[in-house]
C-alpha positions as CSV (number, residue, x, y, z in Angstrom):
1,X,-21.2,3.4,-40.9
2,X,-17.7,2.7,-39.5
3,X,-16.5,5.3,-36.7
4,X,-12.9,6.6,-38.2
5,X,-10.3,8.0,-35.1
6,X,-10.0,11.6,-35.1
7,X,-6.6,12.8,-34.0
8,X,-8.8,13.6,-30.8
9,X,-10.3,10.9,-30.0
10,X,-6.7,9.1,-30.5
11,X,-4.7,11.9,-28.4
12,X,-7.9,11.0,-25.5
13,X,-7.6,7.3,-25.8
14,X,-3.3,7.2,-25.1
15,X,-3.6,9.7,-22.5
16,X,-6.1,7.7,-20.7
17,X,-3.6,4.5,-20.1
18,X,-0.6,7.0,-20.5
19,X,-1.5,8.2,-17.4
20,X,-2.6,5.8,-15.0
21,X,-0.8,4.2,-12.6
22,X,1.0,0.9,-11.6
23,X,-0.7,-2.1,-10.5
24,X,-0.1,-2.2,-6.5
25,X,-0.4,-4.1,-3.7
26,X,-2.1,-2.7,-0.5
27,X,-3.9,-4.1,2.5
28,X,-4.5,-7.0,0.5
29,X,-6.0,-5.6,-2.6
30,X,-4.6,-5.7,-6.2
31,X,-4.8,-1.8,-7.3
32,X,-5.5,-2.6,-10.9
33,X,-5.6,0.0,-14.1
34,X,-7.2,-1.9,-16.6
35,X,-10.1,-1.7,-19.2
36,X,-13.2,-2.9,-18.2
37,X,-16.2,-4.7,-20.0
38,X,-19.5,-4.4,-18.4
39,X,-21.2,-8.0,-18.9
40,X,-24.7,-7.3,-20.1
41,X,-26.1,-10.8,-20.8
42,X,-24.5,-13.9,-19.2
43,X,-26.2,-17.1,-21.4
44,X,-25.7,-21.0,-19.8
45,X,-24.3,-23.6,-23.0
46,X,-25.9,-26.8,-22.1
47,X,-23.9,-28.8,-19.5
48,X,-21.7,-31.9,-20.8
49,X,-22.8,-34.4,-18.0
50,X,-19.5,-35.8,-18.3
51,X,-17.3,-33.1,-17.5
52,X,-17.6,-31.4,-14.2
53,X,-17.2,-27.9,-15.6
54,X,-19.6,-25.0,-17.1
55,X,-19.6,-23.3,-20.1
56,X,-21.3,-19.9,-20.5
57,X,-21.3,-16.9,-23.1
58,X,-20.8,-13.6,-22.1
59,X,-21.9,-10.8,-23.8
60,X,-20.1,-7.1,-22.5
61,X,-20.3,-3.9,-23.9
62,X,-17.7,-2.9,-26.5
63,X,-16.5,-6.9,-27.2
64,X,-17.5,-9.9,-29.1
65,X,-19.0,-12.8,-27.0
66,X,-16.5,-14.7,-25.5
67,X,-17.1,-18.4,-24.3
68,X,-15.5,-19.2,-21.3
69,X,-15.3,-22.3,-19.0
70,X,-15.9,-22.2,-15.3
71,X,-14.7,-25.6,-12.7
72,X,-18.0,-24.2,-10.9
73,X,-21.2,-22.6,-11.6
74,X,-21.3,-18.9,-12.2
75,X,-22.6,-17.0,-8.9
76,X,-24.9,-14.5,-9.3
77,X,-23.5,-10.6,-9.2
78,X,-22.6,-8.1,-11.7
79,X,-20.1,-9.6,-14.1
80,X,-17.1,-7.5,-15.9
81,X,-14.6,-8.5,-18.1
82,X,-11.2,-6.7,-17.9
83,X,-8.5,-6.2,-19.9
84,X,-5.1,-5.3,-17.8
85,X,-3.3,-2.7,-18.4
86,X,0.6,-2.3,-19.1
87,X,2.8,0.2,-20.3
88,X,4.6,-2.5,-22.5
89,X,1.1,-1.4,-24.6
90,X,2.7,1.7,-25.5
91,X,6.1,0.6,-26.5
92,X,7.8,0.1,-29.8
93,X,6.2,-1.9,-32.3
94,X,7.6,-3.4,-35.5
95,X,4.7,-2.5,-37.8
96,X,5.0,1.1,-38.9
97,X,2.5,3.7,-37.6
98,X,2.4,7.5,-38.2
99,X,1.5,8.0,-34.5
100,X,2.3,6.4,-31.1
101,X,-1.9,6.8,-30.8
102,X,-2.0,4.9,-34.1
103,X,0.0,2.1,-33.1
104,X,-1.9,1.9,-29.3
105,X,-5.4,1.5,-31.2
106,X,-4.2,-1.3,-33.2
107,X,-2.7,-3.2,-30.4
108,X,-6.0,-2.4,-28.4
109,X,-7.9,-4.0,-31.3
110,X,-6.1,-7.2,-30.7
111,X,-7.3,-10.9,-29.1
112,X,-6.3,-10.5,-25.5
113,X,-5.9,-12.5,-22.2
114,X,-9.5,-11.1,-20.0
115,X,-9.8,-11.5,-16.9
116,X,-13.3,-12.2,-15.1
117,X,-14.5,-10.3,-12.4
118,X,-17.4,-9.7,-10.1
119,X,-18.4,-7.2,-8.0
120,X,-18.6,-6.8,-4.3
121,X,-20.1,-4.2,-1.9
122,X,-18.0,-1.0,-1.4
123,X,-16.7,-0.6,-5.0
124,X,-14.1,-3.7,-5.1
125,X,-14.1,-6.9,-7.2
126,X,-13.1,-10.5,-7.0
127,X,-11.6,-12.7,-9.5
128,X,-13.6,-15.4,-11.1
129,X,-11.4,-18.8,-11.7
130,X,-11.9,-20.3,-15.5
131,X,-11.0,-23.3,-16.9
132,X,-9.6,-21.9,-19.9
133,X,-7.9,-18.8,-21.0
134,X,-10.6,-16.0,-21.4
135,X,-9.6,-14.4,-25.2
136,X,-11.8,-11.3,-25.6
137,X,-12.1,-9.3,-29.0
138,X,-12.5,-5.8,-29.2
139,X,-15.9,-5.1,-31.5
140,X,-14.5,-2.6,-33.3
141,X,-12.3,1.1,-33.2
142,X,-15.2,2.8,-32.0
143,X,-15.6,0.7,-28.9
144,X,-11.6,1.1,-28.3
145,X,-12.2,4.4,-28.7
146,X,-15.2,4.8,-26.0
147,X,-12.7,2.6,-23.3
148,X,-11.1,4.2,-20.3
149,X,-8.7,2.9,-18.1
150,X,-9.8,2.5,-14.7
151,X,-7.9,1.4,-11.7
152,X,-10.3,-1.3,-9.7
153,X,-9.3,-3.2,-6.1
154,X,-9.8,-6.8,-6.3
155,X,-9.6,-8.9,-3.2
């Protein structure tokens, strides 16, 4: 059964970005509000002997499995996909939605640009290099609908 938006659950999910603040610069860290992914399986395609780069599948919570290639072998460490946030999400849009929370859960449910990230000690994160453009895919409304925006400090 397919979770429909309440006006609620709409009115929860444009305050959450609505809200957050700018990405900043500090001591060296990139304060950034963005949705995050948590990576619950990381699978290894088979290496092209060839080509000096690695290919895995990464399964998160709330997104069909991207594939994404690395110039290096994935380190061990808990994985996250993110998904950056800016307010140009809550602009104008030329389709026509009853709702500004109508039109920011269809542009949430788009293909987007993902960043990969894994986690270091004291709650802060580090990029992971790929290859290729990571596209993500939200699963569905209902996992747009469970996402938060969260502001992490990558290094």
């Amino acid at each position: 059964m397919r979770e429909e938006p309440t006006p609620s659950s709409l009115q929860t999910l444009y305050r959450s970005p609505a809200e957050s603040p700018l990405p900043r610069f500090f001591s060296h860290r990139l304060g950034l509000p963005c949705t995050s992914y948590v990576a619950t399986t990381v699978l290894r395609r088979r290496a092209d002997a060839s080509a000096p780069s690695y290919t895995y599948k990464i399964e998160a919570s709330g997104l069909k499995p991207p594939e994404i290639t690395l110039p290096s072998e994935l380190e061990n460490g808990a994985l996250q996909l993110v998904r950056p946030w800016h307010s140009k999400l809550l602009g104008p849009s030329t389709r026509l939605y009853s709702t500004t929370e109508e039109q920011l859960l269809f542009t949430l449910g788009r293909p987007f640009n993902a960043l990969l990230l894994i986690e270091l000690p004291h709650n802060e994160y580090r990029r992971i290099a790929s290859s290729t453009s990571i596209i993500a895919r939200p699963l569905d409304s209902a996992s747009i609908l469970r996402s938060e925006v969260r502001t992490l400090e990558i290094v």
